[in-house]
KEFI-31649 format. One line per 5 residues: their letters; for each residue x, y, z of N, C-alpha, C. Coordinates in Angstrom, 2 decimals. Example, Ala and Ser with C-alpha at 12.3 -4.5 7.8 and 13.67 -1.06 7.14 Angstrom:
residues 2
as = 13.19,-5.69,7.80,12.30,-4.50,7.80,13.20,-3.30,7.80 | 12.85,-2.25,7.08,13.67,-1.06,7.14,12.90,0.03,7.87 .
***
This chain:
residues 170
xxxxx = 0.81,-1.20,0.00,0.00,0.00,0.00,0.86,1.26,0.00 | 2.04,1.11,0.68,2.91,2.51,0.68,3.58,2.43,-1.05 | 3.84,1.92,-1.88,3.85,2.01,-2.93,3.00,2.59,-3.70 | 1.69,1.98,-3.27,0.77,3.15,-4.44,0.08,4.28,-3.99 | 0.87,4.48,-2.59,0.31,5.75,-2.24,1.08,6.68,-2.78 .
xxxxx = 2.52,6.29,-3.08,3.54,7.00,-3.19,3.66,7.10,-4.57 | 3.38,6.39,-5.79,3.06,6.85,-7.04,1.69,6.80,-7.65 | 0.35,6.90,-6.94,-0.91,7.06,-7.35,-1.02,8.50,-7.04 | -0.39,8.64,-5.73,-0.92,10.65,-5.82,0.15,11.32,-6.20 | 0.69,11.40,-6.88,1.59,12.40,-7.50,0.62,12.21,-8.57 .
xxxxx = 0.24,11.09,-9.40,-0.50,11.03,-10.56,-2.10,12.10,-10.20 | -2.87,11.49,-9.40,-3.30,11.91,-9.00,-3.26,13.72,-8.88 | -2.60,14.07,-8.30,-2.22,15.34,-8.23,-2.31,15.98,-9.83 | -1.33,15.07,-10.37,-1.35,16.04,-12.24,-2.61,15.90,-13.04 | -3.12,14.95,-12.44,-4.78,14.43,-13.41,-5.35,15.85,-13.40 .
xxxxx = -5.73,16.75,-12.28,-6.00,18.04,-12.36,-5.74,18.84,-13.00 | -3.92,18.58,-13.20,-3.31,19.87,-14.29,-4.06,19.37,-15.83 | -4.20,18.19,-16.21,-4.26,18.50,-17.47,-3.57,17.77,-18.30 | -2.06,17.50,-17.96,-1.16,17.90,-18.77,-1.05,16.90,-20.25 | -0.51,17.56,-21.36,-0.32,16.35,-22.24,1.03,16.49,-22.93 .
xxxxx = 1.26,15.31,-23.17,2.63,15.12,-24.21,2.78,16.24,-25.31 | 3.66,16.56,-25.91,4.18,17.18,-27.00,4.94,15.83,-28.23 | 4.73,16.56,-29.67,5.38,15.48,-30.54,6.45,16.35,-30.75 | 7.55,16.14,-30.87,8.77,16.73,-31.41,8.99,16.90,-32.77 | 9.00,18.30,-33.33,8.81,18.52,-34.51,7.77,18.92,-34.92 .
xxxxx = 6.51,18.97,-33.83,5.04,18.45,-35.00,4.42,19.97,-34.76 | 3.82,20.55,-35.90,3.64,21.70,-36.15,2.29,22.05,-37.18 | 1.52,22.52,-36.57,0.27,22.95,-37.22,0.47,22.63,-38.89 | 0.01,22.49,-39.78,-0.05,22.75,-40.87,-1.39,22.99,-41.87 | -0.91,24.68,-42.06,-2.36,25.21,-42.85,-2.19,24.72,-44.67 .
xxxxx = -2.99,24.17,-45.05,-2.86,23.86,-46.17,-3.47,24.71,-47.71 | -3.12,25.81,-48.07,-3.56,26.29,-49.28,-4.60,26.57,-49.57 | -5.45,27.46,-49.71,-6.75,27.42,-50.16,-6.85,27.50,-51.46 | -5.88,27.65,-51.88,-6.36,27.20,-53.37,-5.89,25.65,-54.03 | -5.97,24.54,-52.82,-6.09,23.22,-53.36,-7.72,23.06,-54.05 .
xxxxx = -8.30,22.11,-54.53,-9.54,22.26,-55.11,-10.14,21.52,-53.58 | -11.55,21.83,-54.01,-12.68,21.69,-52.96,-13.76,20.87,-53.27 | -13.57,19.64,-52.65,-13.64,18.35,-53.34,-14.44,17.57,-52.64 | -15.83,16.94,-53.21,-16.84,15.89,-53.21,-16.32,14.83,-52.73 | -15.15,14.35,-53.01,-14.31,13.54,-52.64,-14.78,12.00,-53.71 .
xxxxx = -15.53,12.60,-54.63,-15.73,11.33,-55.40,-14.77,11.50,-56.82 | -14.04,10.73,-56.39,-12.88,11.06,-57.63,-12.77,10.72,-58.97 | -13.82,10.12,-59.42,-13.84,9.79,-60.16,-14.18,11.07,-61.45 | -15.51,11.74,-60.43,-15.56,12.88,-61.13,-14.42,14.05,-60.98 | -13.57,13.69,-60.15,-12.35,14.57,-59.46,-11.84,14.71,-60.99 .
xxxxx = -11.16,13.67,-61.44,-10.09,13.37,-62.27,-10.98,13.83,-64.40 | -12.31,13.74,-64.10,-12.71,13.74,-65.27,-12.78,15.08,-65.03 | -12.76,16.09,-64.12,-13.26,17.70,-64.29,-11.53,17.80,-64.40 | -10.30,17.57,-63.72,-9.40,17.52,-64.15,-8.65,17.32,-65.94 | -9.10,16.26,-66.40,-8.85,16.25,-67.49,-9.76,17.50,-68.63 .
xxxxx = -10.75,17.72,-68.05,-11.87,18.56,-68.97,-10.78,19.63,-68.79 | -10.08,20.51,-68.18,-9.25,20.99,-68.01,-7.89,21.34,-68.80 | -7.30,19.97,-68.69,-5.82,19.65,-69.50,-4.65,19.55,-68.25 | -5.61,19.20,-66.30,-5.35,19.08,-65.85,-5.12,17.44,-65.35 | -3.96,17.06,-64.34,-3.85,16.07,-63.61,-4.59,16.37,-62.51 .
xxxxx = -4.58,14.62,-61.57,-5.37,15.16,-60.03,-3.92,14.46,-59.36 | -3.62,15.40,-58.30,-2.67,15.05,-57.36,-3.16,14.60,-55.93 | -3.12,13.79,-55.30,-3.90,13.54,-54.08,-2.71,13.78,-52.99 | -2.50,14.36,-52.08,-1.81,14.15,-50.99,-2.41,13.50,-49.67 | -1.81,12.60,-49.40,-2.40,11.98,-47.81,-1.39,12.81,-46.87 .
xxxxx = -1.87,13.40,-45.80,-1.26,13.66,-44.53,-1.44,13.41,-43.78 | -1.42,13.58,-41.99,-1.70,13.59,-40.84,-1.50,14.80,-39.95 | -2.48,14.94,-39.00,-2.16,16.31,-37.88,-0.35,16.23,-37.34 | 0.08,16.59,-37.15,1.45,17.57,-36.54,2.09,16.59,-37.27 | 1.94,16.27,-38.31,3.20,15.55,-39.34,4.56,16.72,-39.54 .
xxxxx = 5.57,16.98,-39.05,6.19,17.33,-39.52,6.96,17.32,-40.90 | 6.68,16.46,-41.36,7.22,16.37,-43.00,6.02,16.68,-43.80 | 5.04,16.81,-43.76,3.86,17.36,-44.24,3.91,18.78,-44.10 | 4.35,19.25,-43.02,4.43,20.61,-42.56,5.50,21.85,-43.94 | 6.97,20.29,-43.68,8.14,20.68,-44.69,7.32,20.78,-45.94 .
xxxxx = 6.69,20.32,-46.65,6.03,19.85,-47.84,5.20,21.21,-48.00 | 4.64,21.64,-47.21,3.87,23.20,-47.30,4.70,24.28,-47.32 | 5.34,23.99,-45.74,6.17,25.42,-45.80,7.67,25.14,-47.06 | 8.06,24.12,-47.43,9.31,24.64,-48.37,8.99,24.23,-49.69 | 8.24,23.50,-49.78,7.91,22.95,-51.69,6.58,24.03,-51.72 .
xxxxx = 6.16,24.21,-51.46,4.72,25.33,-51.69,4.74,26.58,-51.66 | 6.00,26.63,-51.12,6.36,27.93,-50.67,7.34,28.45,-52.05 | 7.81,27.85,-52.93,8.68,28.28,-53.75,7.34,28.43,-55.22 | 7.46,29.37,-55.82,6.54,30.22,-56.77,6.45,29.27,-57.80 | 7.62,28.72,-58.38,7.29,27.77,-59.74,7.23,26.69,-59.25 .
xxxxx = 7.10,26.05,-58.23,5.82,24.46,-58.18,4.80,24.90,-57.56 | 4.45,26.10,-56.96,3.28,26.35,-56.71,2.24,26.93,-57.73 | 2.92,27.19,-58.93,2.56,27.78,-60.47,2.02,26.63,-61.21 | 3.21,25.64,-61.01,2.97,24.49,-61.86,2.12,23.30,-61.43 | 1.46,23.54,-59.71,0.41,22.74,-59.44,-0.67,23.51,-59.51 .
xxxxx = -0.88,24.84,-59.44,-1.74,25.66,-60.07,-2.52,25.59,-61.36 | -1.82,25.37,-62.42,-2.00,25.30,-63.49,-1.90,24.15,-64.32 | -1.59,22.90,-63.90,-1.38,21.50,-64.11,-1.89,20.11,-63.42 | -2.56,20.61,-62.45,-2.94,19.64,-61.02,-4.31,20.41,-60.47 | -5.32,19.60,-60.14,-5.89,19.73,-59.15,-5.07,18.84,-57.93 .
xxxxx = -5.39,19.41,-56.76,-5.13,19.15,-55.78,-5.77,18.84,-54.72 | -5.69,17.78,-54.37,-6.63,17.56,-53.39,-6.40,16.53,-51.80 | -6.36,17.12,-50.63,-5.56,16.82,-49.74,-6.50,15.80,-48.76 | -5.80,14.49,-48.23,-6.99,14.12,-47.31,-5.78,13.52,-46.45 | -6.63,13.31,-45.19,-6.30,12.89,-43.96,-6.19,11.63,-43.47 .
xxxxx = -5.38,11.22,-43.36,-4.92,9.73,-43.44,-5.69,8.60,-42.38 | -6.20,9.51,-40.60,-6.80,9.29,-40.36,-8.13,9.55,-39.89 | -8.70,10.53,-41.19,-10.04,11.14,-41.02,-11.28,10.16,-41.87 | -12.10,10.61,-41.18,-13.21,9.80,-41.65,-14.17,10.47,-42.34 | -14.22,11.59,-43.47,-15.16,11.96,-44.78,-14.63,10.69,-45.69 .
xxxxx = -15.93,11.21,-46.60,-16.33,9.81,-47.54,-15.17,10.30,-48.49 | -15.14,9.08,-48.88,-14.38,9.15,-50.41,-15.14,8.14,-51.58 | -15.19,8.29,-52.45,-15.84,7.29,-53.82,-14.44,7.90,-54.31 | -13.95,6.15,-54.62,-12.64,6.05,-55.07,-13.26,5.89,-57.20 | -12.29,5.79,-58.03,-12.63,5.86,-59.29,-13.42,4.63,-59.64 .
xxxxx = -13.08,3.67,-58.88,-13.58,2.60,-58.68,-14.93,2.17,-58.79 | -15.83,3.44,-57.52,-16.70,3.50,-57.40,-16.99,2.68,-55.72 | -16.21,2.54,-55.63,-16.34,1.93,-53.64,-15.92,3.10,-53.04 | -16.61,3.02,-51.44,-16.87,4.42,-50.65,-16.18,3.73,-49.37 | -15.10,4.40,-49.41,-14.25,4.46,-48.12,-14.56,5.65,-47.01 .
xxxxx = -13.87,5.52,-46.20,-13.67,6.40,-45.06,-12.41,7.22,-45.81 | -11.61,8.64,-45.49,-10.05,8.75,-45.85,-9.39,7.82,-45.15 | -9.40,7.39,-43.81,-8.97,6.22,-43.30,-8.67,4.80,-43.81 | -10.25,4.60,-44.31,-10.15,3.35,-44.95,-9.40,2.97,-46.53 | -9.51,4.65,-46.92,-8.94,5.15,-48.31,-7.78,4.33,-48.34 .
xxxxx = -6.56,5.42,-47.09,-5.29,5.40,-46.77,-5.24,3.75,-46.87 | -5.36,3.16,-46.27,-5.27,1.61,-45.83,-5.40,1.41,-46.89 | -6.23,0.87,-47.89,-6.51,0.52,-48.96,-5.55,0.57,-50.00 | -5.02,1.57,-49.56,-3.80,2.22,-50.97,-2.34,2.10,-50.34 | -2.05,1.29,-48.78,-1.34,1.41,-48.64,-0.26,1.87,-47.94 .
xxxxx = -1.39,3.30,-47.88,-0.34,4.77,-47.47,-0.01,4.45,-46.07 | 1.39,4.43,-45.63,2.16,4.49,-44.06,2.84,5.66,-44.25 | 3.14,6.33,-44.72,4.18,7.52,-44.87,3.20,8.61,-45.13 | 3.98,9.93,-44.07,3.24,10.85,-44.76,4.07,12.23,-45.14 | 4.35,12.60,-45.84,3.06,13.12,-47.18,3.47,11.76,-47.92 .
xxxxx = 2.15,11.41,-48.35,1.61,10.50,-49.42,1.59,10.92,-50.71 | 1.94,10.76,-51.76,1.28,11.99,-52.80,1.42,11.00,-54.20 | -0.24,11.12,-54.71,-0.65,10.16,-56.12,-0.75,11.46,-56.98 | -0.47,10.55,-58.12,-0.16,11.51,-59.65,-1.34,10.87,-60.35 | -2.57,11.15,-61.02,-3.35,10.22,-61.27,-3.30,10.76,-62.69 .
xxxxx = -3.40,9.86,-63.57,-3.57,10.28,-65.30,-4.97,10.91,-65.58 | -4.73,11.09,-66.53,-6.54,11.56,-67.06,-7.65,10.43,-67.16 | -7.14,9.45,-66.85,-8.28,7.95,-67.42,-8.60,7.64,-65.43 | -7.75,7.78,-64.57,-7.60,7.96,-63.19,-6.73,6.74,-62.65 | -6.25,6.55,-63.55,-4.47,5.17,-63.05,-3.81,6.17,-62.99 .
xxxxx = -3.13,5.00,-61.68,-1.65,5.94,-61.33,-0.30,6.49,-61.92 | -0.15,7.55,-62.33,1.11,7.98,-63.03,2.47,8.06,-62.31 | 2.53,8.20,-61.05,3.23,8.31,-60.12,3.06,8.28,-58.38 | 3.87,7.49,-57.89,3.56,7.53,-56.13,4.54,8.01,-55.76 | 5.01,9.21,-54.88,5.76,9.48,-53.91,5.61,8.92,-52.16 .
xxxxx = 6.07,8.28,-51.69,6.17,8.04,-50.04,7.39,8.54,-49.70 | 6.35,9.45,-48.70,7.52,10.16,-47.89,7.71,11.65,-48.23 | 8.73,12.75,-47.73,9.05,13.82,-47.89,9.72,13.94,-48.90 | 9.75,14.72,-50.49,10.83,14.70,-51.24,10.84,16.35,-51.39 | 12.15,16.61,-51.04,12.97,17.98,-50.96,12.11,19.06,-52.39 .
xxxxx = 12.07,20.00,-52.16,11.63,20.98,-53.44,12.52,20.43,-54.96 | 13.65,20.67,-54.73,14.44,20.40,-55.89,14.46,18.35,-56.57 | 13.44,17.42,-55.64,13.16,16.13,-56.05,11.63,16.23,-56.72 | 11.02,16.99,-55.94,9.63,17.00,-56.28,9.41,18.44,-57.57 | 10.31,19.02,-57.61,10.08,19.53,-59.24,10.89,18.43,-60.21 .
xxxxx = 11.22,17.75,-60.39,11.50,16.25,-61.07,10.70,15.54,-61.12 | 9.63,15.11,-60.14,8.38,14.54,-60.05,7.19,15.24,-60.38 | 7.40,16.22,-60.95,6.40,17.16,-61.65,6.43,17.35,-62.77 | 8.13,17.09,-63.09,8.22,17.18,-64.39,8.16,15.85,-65.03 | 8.45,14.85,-64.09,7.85,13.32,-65.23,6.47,13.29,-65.58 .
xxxxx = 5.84,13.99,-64.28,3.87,13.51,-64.36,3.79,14.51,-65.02 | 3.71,15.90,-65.39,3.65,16.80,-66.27,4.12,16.18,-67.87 | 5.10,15.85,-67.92,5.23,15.28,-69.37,4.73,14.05,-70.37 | 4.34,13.14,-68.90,3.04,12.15,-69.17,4.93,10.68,-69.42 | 5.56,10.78,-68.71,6.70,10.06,-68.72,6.67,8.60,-68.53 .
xxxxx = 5.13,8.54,-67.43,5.19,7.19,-66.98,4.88,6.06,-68.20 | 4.44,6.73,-69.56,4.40,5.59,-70.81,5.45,5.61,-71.16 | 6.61,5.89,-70.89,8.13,5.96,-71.80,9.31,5.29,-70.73 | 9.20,5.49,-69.18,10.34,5.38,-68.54,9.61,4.99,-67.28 | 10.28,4.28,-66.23,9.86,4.55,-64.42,10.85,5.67,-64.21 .
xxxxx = 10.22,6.13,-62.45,10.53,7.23,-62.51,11.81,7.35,-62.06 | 12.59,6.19,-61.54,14.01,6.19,-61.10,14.95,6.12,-62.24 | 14.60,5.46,-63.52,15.19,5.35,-64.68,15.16,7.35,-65.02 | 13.93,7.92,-65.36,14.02,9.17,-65.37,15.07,10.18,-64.43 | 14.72,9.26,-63.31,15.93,10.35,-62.29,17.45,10.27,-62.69 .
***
């Protein structure tokens, strides 16, 4: 009994404060308002995309992802890939573990949760390159630096994935 008197009320004691952990690194991230604003049924995502002469780019993230964060503040932040997803990409961002609907091209209705799983995604930023027909042109996992991911803009921009993979391109 002198044991858990001696570490139940100190606990005890902080249950009042509140207190919670911190993630190291992990940092709000506001995401663009000018990504598109999305039904989340992609199928029609990718056909208003192509009506266009646009791609659809999907990014998966998570709350205080720090490499998601990098992905906003330093690749988004530089004027010509933020030009060239402007004008070449819809964009459209979901939450790896959020639960709005998605209708995949497929035509099956996930959770973004169940999305993520489905496709795979453990890494975040996630980020699909989808063609105009809505197959995949390219997958990134993981963080890729501004100066990797204008290379990966420029294969899915040039429509590369019928000619080369993208490591052969690199």
């Amino acid at each position: 009994q002198l044991l858990s008197a001696v570490f139940i009320s100190p606990l005890l004691a902080d249950e009042s404060k509140n207190n919670q952990g911190e993630f190291l690194g992990a940092a709000e991230t506001i995401y663009p308002d000018w990504f598109k604003v999305s039904f989340m049924e992609l199928e029609e995502d990718v056909a208003e995309a192509a009506e266009e002469g646009k791609r659809l780019m999907l990014l998966f993230h998570q709350d205080n992802c720090p490499y998601c964060n990098a992905f906003v503040e330093r690749n988004l932040a530089q004027k010509d890939i933020e030009d060239t997803l402007k004008t070449k990409y819809d964009v459209i961002e979901f939450n790896m573990w959020g639960d709005r609907e998605v209708v995949s091209v497929g035509g099956n209705t996930f959770t973004e949760k169940a999305f993520a799983k489905a496709l795979n995604v453990q890494f975040t930023p996630t980020i699909l390159f989808l063609t105009e027909t809505g197959n995949l042109s390219l997958r990134l996992n993981g963080y890729y630096g501004p100066d990797r991911f204008r290379l990966a803009l420029d294969y899915v921009s040039n429509k590369m994935e019928t000619k080369q993979s993208f490591t052969e391109f690199l």
